[in-house]
Each structure stands twice: as structure tokens, then as C-alpha cells.
C-alpha positions in Angstrom: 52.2 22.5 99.5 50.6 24.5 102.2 53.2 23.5 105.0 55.9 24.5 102.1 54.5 27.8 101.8 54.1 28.4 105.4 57.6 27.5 106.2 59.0 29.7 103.2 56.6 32.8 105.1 58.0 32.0 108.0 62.0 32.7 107.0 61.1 35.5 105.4 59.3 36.9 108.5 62.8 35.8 110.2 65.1 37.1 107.6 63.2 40.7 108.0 63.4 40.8 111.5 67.4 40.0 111.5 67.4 42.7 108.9 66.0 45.2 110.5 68.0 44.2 113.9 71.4 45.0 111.7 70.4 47.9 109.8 72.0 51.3 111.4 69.0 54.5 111.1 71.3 56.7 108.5 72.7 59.6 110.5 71.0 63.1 110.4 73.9 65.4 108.6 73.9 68.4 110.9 74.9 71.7 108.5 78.1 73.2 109.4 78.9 75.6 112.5 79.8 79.2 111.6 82.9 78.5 113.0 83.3 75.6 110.8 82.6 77.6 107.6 85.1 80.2 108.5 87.9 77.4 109.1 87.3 76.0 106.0 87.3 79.3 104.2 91.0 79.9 105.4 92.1 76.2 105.2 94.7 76.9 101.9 95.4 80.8 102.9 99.4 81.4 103.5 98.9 83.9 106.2 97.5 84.6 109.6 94.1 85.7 110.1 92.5 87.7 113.6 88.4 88.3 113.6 85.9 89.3 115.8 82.7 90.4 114.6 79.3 91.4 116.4 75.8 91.6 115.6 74.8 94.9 117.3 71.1 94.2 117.5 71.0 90.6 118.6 74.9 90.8 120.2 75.6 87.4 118.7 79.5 87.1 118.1 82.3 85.0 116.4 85.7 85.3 118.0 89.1 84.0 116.7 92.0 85.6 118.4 90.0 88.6 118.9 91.8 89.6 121.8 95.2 89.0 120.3 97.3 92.8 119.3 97.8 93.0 115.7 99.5 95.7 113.4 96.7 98.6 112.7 97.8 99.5 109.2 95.9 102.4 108.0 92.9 101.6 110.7 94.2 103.2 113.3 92.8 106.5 111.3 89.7 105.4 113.2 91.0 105.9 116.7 92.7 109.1 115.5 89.8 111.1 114.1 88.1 110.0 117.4 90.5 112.3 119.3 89.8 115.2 116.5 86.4 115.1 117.6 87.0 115.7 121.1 89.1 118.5 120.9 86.8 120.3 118.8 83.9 119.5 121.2 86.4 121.1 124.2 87.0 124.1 122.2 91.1 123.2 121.8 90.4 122.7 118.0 88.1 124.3 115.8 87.1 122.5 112.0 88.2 126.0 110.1 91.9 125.5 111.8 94.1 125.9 109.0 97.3 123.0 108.3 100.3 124.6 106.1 101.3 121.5 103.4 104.8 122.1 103.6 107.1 120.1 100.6 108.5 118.5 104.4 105.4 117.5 105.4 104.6 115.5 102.1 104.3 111.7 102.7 103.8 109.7 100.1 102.0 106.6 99.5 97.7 106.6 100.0 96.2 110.1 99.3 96.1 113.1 97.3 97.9 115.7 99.3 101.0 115.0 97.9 100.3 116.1 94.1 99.2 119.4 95.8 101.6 122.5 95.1 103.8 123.3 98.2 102.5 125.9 101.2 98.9 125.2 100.2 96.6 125.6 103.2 94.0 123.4 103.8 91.5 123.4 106.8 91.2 120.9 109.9 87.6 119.4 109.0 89.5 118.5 105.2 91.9 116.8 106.4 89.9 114.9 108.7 87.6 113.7 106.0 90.6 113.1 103.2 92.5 111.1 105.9 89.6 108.6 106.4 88.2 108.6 102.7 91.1 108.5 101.2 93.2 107.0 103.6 95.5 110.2 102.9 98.9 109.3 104.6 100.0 113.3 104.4 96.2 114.4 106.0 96.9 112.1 109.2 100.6 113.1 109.6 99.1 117.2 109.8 96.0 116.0 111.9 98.5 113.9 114.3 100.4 117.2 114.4 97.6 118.7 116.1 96.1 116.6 118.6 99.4 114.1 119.5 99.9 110.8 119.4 99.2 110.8 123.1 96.3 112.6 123.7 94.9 109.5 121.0 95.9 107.3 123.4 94.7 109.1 126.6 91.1 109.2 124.9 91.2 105.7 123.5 92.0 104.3 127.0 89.1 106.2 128.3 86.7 104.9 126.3 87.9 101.3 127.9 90.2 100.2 124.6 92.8 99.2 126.0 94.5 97.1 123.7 95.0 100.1 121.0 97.4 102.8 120.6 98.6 105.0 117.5 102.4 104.8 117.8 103.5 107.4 115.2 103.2 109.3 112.4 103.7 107.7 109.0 107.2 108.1 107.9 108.6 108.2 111.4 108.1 111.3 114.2 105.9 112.1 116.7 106.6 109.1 118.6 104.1 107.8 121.8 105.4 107.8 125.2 103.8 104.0 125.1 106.9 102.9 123.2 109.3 103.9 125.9 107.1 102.3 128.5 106.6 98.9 126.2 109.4 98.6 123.5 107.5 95.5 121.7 105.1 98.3 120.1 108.1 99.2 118.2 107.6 96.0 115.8 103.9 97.5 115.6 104.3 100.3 112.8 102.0 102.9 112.9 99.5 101.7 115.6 98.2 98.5 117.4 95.1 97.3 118.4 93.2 93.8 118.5 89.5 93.1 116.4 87.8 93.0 119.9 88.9 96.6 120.6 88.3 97.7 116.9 84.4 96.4 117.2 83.9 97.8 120.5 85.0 101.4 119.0 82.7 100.6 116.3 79.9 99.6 118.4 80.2 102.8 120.9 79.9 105.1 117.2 76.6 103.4 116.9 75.2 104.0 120.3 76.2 107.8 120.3 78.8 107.1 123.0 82.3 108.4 121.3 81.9 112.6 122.4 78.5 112.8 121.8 75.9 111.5 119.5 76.1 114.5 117.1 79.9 113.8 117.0 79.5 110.0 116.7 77.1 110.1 113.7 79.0 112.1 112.1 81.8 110.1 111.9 80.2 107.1 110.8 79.1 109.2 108.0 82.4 109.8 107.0 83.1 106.1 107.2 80.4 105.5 105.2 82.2 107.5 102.5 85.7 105.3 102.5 86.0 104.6 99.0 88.4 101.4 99.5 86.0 98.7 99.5 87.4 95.6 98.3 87.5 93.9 101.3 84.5 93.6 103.6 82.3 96.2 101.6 83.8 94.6 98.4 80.3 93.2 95.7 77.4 94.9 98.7 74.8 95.3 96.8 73.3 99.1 96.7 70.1 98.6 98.9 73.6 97.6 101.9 75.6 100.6 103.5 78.7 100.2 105.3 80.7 102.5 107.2 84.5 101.3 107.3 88.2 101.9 107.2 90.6 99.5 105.7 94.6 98.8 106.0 97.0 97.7 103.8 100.8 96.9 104.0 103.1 95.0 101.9 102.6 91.8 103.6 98.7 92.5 105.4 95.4 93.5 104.7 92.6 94.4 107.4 89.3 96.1 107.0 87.0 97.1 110.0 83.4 98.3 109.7 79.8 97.9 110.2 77.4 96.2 107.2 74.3 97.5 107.4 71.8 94.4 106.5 68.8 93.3 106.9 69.2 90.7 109.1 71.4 93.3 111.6 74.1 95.6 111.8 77.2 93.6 111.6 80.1 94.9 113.3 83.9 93.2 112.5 87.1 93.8 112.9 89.3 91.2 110.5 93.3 90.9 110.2 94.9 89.1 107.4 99.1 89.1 108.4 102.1 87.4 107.1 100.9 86.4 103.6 103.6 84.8 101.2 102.8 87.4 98.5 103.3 91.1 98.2 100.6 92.3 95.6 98.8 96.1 95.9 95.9 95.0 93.1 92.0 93.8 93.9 93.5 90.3 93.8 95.4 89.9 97.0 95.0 87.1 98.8 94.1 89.1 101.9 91.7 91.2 100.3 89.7 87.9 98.9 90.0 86.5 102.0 88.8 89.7 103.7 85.9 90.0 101.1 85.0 85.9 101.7 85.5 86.0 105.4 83.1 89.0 105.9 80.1 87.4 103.6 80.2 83.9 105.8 80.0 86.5 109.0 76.7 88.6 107.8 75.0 84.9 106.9 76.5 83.2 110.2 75.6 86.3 112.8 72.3 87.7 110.8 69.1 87.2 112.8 
């Protein structure tokens, strides 16, 4: 009886061992990279998509094709009232300058101008602030009439963006010299830049570096007032501020800006291009994706 039990012990010691010899240790799941989360996010989107986005306090980033020149859209409003700045600062502008709305000069699209009656005169500093709040397509044709297309570009390039350049007004006119010198801009629109250039702009606002630091917080205030927010300000809750300027055009959506969170002051620049469907409403594709893409961006970079 005893030997029985002993040898009955003894292959169950054996059995254990071999057991324990085969098992695999189950694998520790790792959670997914940022860069993993964003690729999933735009696994099923019909379209292109160009980010880069920056946490200005830590200086963590996310790239993908951030370097890469993309159409501007209505962002290139940004590098525009930039130039405004300066010229005031130099004394070659002043904010009470008056603009003549001329029935010519009406463009029509984003804005208000163009329900206002014909030779009404509005002054520098509200045109400034109805072209970036409003996104006012007849504002930024009168501003661009002032400073020029190429004194944008001389400025831009100054500040070390190299990759961005308004190209005209919108509607056509007041061509840049760039498109003579580089005739791919033409397939551009209004303007070109890339995200990486877009966030550096941004990023020089916030360190008082773009005229002066007078001058640079008061453009981020007037950012701060954009009321088109349904892409990366789209759902903030009110406690978050963000200072933006978005883009739309039949077939692409962009939004660049700073969030102001808790966790840091995320910069980024996003580009949604060649979607499948044309829709102006809250439910474009682009503008979701825009919305989704800047949310996985504050939790990926946030310190």
C-alpha cells in the first residue's frame, strides 16, 4: 500500500515538473504607442492626413509627414495677420487705416463683409480681427491689399518658415513672385505651408518672439476668439482655452492651434486632404477626424 502511494507521489512530482518545463509565462500586453493609437484612428478614413504637434512645456512631439507642403486653406490667415503686425510696429500701417468695401472687392464665401452695403469703410484693426474670427474671405483680400502677398512671405521667411507662403488673394489677384520662381505653388490655392512650420509659428506666438511680445499676445488673443471650432477645439470643456485658426475646402479640412490643458500647452498643426466626400456640415469626415486626431494628441503628448 505504502510503495503504491509513494510511486503514485512520485509521477505526480514528475508530471508537475514536465508541466511546468512546457508552460510559456503569459506575455505582458504592453498598451499601445501614441503612434499606434493615431494609425488606428485613421485606419478606415478615405483621405490623406499630415500632423505634427508639440508639447511646448515638455517639447515632446508626434510627427507624421510633418515636413511635407500641404494646401493652407483658410490657415494661411495666420501668417498673414503676422505681417499686419509688423507693419504697424514700423509705422507703415496704423490700426485706424481705413479699407473702402467696394461691390468689386466683395468675395464671397466665409465672412460677413459681403451682406455689408457697398463703399462702407471699415478700419485696419477690424478687418484683421473679422478675417481671423470669422475667417472673412472679403477682410483678408482688403488686408492682403495693404501689406502684399510678398512682404508675407519676406516676414515668414524671416522668422525661419520656410516651407510657407500665401500665394494670392482669394478669388484670384495679387499673385506672389514665388509662383514665378516655383510654378508647382500654383496647384497650392491660396497658400502653402507644412504642420512643422504651422507649430513652429505657433510656438514663437507663445514665447513673444513674432514682433514683439505685446504684438504676439495679442494675436493669440484674437485666435483664442475663432469661433469655428469643430475640429481640434470641437467638445473642450470650458475650464480648456484654445487659440486656433481652421481651413476648409471642398475636398480638405485643417485646423491649427494651441489647447491649453492641464497636462501642457499642446501645439498642432493637422491636414486632412483628398477625402471622397464633399460635405460643408459638422459631420465631415475631416472635421471628425480632425476633432478625434487632436484628443489622442493632448492624452499622447500631456505630461
Amino acid at each position: 500500500m505504502l510503495k503504491n502511494l509513494f510511486a503514485f507521489l512520485l509521477i505526480l512530482s514528475f508530471s508537475q515538473i514536465a508541466f511546468a518545463q512546457k508552460a510559456k509565462p503569459t506575455p505582458i500586453l504592453q498598451p499601445p504607442t501614441l503612434d499606434e493609437k493615431i494609425k488606428a484612428e485613421m485606419l478606415n478614413f478615405s483621405g490623406k492626413v499630415w500632423i505634427y504637434a508639440k508639447n511646448l512645456d515638455t517639447g515632446t512631439d508626434y510627427a507624421l509627414r510633418a515636413d511635407e507642403q500641404v494646401r493652407t486653406a483658410s490657415t494661411i490667415k495666420l501668417p498673414i495677420m503676422t505681417e499686419v503686425f509688423r507693419q504697424v510696429a514700423e509705422g507703415k500701417l496704423n490700426w485706424t487705416d481705413e479699407l473702402l468695401l467696394t461691390k468689386e472687392k466683395k468675395q464671397g464665401g466665409s465672412g460677413i463683409l459681403f451682406e455689408f452695403s457697398d463703399n462702407t469703410k471699415i478700419d485696419l484693426r477690424t478687418a484683421v480681427n473679422l478675417m481671423i474670427v470669422v475667417s472673412d474671405n472679403t477682410a483678408t483680400n482688403l488686408v492682403l491689399d495693404k501689406v502684399g502677398t510678398d512682404n508675407v512671405n519676406a516676414f515668414i521667411e524671416s522668422l525661419g518658415l520656410h516651407q510657407t507662403r500665401s500665394l494670392r488673394k482669394i478669388g484670384g489677384g495679387g499673385e506672389a513672385k514665388v509662383l514665378t520662381e516655383t510654378p508647382l505653388y500654383r496647384n497650392f490655392g491660396l497658400g502653402v505651408s507644412s504642420p512643422k512650420d504651422m507649430v513652429r509659428l505657433l510656438e514663437k506666438l507663445e514665447k513673444g518672439e513674432v514682433v514683439s511680445r505685446e504684438a504676439s499676445a495679442e494675436m493669440l488673443a484674437i485666435l483664442k476668439r475663432q469661433q469655428f471650432k469643430n475640429g481640434i477645439g470641437r467638445n473642450l470643456p470650458d475650464t480648456v482655452q484654445s487659440a486656433s485658426k481652421s481651413g476648409a475646402l471642398d475636398r480638405l479640412r485643417s485646423d491649427v492651434g494651441i489647447i491649453y490643458t492641464r497636462r501642457g500647452r499642446i501645439a498642432m498643426a493637422i491636414t486632412t486632404d483628398d477625402m471622397m466626400e464633399v460635405a460643408y456640415t459638422e459631420e465631415n469626415p475631416g472635421l471628425k477626424m480632425l476633432w478625434r486626431l487632436s484628443q489622442i494628441l493632448q492624452d499622447g503628448l500631456g505630461k
